[in-house]
C-alpha positions as CSV (number, residue, x, y, z in Angstrom):
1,X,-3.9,13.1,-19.2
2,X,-2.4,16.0,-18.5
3,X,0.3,18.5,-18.9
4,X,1.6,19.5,-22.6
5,X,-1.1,17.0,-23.9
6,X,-4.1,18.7,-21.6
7,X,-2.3,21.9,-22.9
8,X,-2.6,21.1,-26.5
9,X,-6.3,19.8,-26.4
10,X,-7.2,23.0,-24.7
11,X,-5.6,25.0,-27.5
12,X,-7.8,23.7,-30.6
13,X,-10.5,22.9,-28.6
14,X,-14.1,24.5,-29.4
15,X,-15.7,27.0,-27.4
16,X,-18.1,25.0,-24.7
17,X,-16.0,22.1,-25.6
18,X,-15.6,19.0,-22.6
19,X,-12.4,17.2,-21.2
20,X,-13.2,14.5,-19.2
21,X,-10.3,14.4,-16.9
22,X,-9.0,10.7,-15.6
23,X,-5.3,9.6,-14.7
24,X,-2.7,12.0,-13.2
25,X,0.1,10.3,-13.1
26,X,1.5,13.0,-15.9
27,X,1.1,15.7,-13.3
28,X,4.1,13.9,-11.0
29,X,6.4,15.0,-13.9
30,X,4.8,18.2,-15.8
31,X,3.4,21.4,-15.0
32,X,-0.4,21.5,-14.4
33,X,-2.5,23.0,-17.5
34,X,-1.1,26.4,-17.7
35,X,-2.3,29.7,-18.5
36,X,-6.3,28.8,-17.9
37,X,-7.5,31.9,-19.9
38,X,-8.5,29.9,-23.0
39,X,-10.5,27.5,-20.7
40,X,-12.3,31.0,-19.4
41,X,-12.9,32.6,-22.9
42,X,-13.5,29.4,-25.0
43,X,-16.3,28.4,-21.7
44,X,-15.0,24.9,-21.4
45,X,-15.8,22.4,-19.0
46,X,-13.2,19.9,-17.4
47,X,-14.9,17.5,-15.6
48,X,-12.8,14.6,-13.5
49,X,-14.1,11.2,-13.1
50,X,-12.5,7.8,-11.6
51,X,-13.6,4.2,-11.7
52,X,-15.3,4.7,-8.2
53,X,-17.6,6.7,-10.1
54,X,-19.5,3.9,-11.8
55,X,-19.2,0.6,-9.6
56,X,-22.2,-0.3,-9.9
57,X,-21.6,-1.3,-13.5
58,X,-18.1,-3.2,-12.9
59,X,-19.7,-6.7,-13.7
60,X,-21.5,-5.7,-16.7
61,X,-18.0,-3.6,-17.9
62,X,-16.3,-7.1,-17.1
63,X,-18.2,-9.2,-18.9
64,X,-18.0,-7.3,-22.1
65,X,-14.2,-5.9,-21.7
66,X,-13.7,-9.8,-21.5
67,X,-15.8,-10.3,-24.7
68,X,-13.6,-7.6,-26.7
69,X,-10.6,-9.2,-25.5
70,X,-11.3,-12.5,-26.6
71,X,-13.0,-11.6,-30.0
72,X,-9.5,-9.4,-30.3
73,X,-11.8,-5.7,-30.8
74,X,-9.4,-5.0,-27.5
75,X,-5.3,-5.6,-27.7
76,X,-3.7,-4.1,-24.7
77,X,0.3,-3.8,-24.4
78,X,1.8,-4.7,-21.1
79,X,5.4,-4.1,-19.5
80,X,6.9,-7.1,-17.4
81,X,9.7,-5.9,-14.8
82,X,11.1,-8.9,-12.9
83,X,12.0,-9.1,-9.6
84,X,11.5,-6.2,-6.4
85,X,14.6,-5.1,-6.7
86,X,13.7,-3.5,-10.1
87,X,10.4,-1.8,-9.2
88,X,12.0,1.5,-7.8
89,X,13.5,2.0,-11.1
90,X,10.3,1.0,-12.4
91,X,8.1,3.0,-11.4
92,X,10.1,6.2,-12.4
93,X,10.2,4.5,-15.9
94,X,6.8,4.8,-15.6
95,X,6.3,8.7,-14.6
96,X,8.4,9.4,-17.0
97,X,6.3,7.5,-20.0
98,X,8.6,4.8,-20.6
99,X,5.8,2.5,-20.8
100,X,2.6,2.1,-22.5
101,X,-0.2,-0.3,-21.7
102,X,-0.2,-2.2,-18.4
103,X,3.0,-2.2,-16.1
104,X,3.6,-4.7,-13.6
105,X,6.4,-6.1,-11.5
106,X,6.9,-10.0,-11.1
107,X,7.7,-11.0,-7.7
108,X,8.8,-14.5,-8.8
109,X,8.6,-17.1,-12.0
């Protein structure tokens, strides 16, 4: 998340609200947050986290992430590029949100 959306939330967010701040791939394309007064005067709190964070619960995350998927509480979209040759023009797809879901490039068939 981040630029017009992280702008947006911060607008009609509650005073001591909380962002919890994961993914920057927006900020390769946008301008950062903005004008940060309504974080001062609302008192919010962003906070960033990544999966490095929380290892130490990856195998009991993968066992019930693979539960969801199979009982279908979980559908995820994903983008197929083929071949290398595409994956330049790819990936700038993907900064500019061409995609949603899981991208991925297929080396061969």
């Amino acid at each position: 998340m981040g630029g017009e959306q992280l702008r947006a939330a911060i607008e009609v967010m509650n005073p001591h609200g909380r962002v919890a701040v994961c993914g920057t791939l927006a900020r390769q394309s946008e301008a950062g947050p903005g004008d940060l007064l309504s974080v001062l005067v609302k008192r919010l709190t962003l906070r960033g986290f990544t999966v490095g964070d929380h290892l130490e619960r990856a195998p009991e995350f993968g066992a019930q992430f693979r539960t969801w998927l199979r009982e279908g509480a979980i559908v995820h979209d994903e983008t197929v590029i083929d071949g290398l040759a595409n994956a330049p023009q790819a990936l700038l797809d993907l900064v500019n949100g061409a995609y949603t879901g899981k991208t991925v490039v297929r080396l061969g068939s």
